[in-house]
C-alpha positions as CSV (number, residue, x, y, z in Angstrom):
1,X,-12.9,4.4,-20.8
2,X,-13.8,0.9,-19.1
3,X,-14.6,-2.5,-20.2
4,X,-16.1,-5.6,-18.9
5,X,-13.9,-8.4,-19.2
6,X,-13.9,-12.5,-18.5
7,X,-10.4,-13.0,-17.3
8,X,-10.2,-16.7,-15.5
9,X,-13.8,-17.6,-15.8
10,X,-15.1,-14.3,-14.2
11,X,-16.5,-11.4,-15.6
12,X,-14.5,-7.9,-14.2
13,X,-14.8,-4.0,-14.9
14,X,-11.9,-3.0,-15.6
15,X,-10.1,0.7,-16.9
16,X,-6.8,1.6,-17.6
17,X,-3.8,2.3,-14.7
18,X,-6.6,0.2,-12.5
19,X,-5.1,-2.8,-10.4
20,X,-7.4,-5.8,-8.9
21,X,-7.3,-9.1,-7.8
22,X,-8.4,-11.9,-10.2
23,X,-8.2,-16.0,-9.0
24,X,-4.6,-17.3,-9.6
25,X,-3.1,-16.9,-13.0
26,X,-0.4,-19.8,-13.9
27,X,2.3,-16.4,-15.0
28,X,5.1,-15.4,-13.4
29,X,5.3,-12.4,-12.4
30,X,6.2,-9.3,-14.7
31,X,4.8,-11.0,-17.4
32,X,2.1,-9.2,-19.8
33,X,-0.8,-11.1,-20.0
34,X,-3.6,-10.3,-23.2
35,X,-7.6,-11.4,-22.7
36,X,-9.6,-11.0,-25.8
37,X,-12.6,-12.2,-24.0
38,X,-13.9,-8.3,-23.9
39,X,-17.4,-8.2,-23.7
40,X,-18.4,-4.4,-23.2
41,X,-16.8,-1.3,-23.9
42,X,-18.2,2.2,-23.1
43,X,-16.0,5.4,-23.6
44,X,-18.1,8.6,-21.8
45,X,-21.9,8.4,-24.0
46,X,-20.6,5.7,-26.2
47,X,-20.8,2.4,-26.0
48,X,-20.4,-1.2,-28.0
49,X,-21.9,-4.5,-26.7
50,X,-20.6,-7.8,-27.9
51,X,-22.8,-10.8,-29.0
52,X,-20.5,-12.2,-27.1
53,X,-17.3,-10.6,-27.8
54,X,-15.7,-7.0,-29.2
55,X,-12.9,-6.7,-31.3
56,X,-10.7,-5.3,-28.7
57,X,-8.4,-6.8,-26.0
58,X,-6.9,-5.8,-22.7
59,X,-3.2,-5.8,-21.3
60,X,-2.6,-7.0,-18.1
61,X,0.5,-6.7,-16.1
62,X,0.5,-9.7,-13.1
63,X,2.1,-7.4,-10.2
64,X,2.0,-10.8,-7.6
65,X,0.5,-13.8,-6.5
66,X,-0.6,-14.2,-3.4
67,X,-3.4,-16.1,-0.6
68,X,-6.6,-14.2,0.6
69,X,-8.0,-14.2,4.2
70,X,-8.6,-17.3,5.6
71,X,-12.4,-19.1,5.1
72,X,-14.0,-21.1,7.9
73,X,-16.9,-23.3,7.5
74,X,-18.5,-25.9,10.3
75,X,-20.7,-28.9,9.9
76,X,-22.4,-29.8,13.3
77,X,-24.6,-32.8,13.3
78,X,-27.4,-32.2,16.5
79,X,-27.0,-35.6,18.2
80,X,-23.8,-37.3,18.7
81,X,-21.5,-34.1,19.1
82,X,-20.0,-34.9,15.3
83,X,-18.4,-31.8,14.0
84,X,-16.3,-30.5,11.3
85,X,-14.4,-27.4,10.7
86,X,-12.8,-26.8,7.3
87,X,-10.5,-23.5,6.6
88,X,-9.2,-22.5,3.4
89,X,-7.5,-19.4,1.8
90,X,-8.3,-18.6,-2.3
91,X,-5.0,-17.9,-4.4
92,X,-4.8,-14.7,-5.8
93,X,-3.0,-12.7,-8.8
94,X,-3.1,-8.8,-8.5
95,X,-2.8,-7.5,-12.0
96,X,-2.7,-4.1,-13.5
97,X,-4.2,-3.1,-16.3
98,X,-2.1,-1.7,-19.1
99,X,-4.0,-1.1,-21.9
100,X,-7.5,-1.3,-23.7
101,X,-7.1,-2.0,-27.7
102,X,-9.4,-2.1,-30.4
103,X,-8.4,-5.2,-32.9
104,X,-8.0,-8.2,-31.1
């Protein structure tokens, strides 16, 4: 069983026992966390599609927080040797998912 969830403004596949990284939740850690945004749900043949959400939601268990690799962009100019480099590292939540329930 799997469904396609919006958790934080993106859309994920997502199944049961399954962990992932989603952008940074505002949750402490430990905490259960429940998205009704469920958009798809298919369970081996069958499956129910959401105009634009199911009846269901998910359980998610936040595991951590943390910061991704670091980015690196550069903005060079060709005359007058003007250039920029910016870095950056996204925030992260790593969440497992407990639970896939029909009756949101």
């Amino acid at each position: 069983m799997y469904a396609f969830v919006k958790i934080a403004g993106r859309q994920y596949r997502v199944s049961p026992n399954q962990t992932l990284k989603v952008d940074r939740l505002n949750v402490e850690p430990g905490v259960a966390v429940v998205v009704n945004d469920v958009m798809m749900i298919a369970d081996g043949t069958n499956f129910e599609i959401g105009r634009p959400n199911l009846p269901y939601s998910v359980t998610l268990e936040l595991i951590s927080q943390g910061r991704g690799k670091k980015g690196t962009t550069y903005k060079i100019t060709r005359r007058g040797g003007h250039r920029v480099k910016h870095g950056w590292r996204h925030h992260f939540s790593l969440v497992r998912v407990k639970s896939i329930d029909k009756g949101a």
